[in-house]
C-alpha positions as CSV (number, residue, x, y, z in Angstrom):
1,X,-92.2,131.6,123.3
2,X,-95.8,130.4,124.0
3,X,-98.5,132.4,123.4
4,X,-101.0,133.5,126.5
5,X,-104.7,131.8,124.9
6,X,-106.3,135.2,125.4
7,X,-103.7,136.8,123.3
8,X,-101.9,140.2,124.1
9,X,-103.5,143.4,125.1
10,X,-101.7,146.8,124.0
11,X,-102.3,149.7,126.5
12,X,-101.4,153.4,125.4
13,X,-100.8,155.5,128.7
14,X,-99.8,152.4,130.7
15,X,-97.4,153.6,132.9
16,X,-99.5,155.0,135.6
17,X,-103.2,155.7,136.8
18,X,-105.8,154.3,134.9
19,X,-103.7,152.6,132.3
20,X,-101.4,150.5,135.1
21,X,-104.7,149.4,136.4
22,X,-105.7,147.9,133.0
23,X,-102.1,146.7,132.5
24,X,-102.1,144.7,135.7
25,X,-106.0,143.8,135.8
26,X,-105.8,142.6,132.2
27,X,-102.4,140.3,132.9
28,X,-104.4,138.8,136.1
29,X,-106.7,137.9,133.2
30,X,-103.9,135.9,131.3
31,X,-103.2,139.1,129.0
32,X,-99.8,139.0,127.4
33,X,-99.1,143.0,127.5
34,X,-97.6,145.3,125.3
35,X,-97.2,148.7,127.7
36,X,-97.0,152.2,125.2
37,X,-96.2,155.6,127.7
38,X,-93.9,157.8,127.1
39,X,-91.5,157.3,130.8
40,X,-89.6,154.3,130.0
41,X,-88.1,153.9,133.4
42,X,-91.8,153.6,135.0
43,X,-93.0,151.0,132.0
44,X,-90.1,149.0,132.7
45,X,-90.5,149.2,136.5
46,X,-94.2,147.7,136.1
47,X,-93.3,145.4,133.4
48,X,-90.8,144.0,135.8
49,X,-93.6,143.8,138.0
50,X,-96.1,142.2,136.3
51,X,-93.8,139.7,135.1
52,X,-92.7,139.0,138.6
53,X,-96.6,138.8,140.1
54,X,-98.2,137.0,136.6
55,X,-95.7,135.5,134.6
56,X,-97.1,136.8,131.6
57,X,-95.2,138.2,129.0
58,X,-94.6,142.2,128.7
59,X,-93.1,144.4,126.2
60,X,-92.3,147.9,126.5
61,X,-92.7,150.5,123.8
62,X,-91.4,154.1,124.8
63,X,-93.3,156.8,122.6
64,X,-94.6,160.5,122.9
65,X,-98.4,159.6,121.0
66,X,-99.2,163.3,121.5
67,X,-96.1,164.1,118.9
68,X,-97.1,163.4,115.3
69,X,-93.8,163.0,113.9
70,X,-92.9,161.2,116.7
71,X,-96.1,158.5,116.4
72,X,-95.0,157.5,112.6
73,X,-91.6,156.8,113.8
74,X,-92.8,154.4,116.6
75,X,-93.0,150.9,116.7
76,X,-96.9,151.1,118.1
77,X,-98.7,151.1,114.9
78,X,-96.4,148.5,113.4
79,X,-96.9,146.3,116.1
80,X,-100.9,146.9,115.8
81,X,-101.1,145.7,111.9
82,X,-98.7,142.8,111.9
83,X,-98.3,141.4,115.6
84,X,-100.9,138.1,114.8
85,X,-101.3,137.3,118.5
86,X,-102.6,140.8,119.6
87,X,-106.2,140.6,120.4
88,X,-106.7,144.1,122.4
89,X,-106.1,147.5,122.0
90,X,-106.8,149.8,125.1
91,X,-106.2,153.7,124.1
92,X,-106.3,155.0,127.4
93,X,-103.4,157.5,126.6
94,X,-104.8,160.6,126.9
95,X,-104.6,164.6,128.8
96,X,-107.1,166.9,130.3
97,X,-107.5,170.1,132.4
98,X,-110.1,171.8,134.4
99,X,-108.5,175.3,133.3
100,X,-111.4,176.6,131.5
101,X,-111.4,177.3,128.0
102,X,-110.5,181.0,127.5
103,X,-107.7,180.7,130.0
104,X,-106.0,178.1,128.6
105,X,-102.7,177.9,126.6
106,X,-104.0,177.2,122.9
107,X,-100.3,175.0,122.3
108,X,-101.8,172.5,125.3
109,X,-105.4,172.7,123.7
110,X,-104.0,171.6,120.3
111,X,-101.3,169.3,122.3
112,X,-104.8,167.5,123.5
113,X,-106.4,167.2,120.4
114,X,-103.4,165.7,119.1
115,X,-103.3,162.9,121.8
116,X,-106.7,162.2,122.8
117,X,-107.9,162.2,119.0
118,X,-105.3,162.3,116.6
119,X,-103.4,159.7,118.2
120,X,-106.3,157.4,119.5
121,X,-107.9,157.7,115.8
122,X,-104.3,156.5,114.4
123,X,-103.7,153.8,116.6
124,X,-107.1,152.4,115.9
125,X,-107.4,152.4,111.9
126,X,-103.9,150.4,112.5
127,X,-105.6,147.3,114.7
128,X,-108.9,147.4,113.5
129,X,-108.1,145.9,109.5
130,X,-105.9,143.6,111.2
131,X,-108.7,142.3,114.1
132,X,-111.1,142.2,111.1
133,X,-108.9,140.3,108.7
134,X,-108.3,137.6,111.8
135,X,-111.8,137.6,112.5
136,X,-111.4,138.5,116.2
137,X,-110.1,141.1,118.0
138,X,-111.5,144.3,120.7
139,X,-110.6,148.1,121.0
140,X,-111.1,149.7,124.2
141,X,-111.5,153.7,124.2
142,X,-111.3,155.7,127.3
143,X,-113.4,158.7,127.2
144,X,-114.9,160.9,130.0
145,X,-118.4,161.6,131.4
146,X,-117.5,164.7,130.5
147,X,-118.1,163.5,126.4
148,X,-121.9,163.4,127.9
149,X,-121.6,167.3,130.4
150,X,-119.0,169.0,128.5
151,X,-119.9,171.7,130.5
152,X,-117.8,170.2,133.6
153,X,-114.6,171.1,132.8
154,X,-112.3,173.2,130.1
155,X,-114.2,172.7,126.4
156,X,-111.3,171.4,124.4
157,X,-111.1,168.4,126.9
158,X,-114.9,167.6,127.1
159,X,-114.9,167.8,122.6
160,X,-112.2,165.7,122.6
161,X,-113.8,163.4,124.8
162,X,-117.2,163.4,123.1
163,X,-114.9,162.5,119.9
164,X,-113.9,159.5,121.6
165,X,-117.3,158.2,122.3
166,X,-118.9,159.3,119.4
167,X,-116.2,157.6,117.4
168,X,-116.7,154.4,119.8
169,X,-120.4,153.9,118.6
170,X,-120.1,154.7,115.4
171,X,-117.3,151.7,115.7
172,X,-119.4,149.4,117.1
173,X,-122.0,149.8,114.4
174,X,-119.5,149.5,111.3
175,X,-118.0,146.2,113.1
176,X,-121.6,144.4,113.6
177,X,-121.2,141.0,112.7
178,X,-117.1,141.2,112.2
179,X,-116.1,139.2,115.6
180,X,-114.6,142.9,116.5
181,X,-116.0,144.7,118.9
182,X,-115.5,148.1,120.6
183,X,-116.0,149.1,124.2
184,X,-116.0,153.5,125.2
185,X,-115.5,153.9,129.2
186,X,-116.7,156.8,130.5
187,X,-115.1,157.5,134.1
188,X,-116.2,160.0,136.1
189,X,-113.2,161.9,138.8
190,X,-110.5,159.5,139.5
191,X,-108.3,159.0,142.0
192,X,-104.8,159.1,139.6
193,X,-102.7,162.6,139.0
194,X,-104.2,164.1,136.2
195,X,-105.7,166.1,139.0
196,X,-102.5,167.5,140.2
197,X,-101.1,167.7,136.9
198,X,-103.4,170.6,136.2
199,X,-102.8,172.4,139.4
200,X,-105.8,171.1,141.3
201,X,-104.7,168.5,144.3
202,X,-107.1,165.6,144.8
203,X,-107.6,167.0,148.3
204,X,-109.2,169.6,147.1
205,X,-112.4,167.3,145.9
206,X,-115.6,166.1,147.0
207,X,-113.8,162.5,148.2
208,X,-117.7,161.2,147.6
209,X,-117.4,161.8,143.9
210,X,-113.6,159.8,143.4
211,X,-113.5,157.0,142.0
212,X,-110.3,154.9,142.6
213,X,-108.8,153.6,139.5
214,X,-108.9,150.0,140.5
215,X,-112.7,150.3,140.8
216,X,-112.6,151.8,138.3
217,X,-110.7,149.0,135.6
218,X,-112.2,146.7,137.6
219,X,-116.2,147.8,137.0
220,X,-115.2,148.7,133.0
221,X,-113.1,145.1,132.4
222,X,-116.8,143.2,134.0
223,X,-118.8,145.5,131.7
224,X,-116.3,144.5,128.8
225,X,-116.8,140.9,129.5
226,X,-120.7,141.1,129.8
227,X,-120.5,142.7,126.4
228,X,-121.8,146.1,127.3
229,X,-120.6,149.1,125.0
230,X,-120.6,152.1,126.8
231,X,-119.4,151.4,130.3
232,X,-120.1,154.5,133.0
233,X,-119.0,152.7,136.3
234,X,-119.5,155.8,138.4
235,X,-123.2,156.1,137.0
236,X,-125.4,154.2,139.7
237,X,-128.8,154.8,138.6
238,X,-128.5,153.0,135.0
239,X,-131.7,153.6,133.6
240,X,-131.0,157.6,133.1
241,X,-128.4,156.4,130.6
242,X,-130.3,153.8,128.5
243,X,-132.9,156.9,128.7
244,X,-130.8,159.5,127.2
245,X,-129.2,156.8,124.8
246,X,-133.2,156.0,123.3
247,X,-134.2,159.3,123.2
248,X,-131.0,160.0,120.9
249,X,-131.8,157.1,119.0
250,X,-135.4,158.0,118.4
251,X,-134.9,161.3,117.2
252,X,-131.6,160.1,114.4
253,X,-134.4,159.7,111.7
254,X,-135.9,163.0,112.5
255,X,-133.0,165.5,112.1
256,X,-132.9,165.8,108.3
257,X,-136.0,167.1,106.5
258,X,-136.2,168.9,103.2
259,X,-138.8,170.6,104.8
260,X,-137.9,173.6,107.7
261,X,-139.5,172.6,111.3
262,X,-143.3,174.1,111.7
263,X,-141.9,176.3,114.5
264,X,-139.6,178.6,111.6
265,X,-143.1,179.3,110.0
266,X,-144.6,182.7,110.4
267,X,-148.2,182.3,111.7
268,X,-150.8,184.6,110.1
């Protein structure tokens, strides 16, 4: 079988939403696909599908990532450390709820944890020796605006979320100079079900403030090409977040002192 130039891309939560968009986006881009969900008869509907539309090759990998004992049995971590012509790992797969905290069901909060960071810190130690080793190679993490305003929605979802970017950077610094590099998305409300899923109907939101997925991909796959690390399509007025992102970077080197801050000191 020949091999697509730009390699093969494997997307976690492919089968819908966001992770369809970057499925069919990325195989536009000449992307061989590997498609991980855990609805087998919607992967092979789009993988059917995208074969049809691109020609490019797609493979189908059924799994629940949010079970543990279930992720070790997979083929998905396998195919990250030996398959030589992958070149892309998109962990999109991922839950959320605007239930707030104290009302939620503690099983789904853990349920959460276990997909959005258990399973997306998994899946990446298994590419990321194997991109190094080869010398090229990207990860893609999907995270939230809410990793930045964890205030917006339920607690659990926003920590998990600011896992995902804080993991992303700390990523891109450990991979300087490694031809790997590492790419966090932040969207802001989209237009796919996890809306519904948690018992709020998209209706039922400001349409000004949804995004649609294909926007979406679309904004996030440009700022991967132009090489830009934390992607926040929704985010018009840039400048707030290279801003925010100085003043964090300013104050690393000032947030360890032997010494307590002036302000603890009793004035006499």
């Amino acid at each position: 079988m020949t091999r697509s130039p730009q390699g093969t891309a494997l997307i976690t939560g492919a089968s819908s939403g966001i992770g369809a968009h970057y499925a069919e986006q990325l195989a536009q881009r000449g992307y061989d696909l590997i498609l991980v969900a855990r609805d087998r008869q919607r992967l092979d509907a789009l993988a059917q599908r995208l074969t049809d539309a691109t020609r490019q090759s797609v493979q189908v990998l059924p799994a629940d990532l949010a079970d543990p004992a279930a992720l070790a049995e997979v083929e998905v971590e396998r195919t990250l450390r030996e398959d030589a012509s992958l070149t892309l790992l998109v962990n999109n797969a991922g839950m959320g709820t605007h239930t707030p905290l104290l009302q939620s069901d503690p099983a789904q909060m853990l349920r959460m944890i276990a997909l959005n960071v258990t399973a997306l810190t998994q899946l990446t130690y298994a590419a990321v020796p194997a991109f190094v080793a080869r010398g090229r190679g990207a990860i893609i993490n999907v995270s939230s605006i809410v990793s930045l305003a964890p205030e917006l929605l339920n607690g659990v979802y926003g920590g998990s979320k600011a896992y995902v970017t804080a993991f992303t950077q700390s990523l891109q610094r450990e991979l300087a100079g490694t031809g790997v590099r590492a790419q966090a998305v932040l969207p802001g409300a989209t237009a796919t079900d996890f809306w519904a899923r948690g018992g709020l109907p998209l209706a039922h939101l400001d349409p000004e403030i949804v995004m649609s997925p294909a926007d979406l991909v679309a904004a996030a796959l440009a700022d991967f090409e132009g090489e830009v690390a934390i992607s926040i399509p929704s985010l018009h007025d840039l400048s707030r977040w290279e801003t925010y992102e100085a003043s964090r970077l300013a104050m690393a080197d000032q947030l360890s002192s032997r010494q307590l801050a002036p302000r603890y000191h009793t004035a006499h």
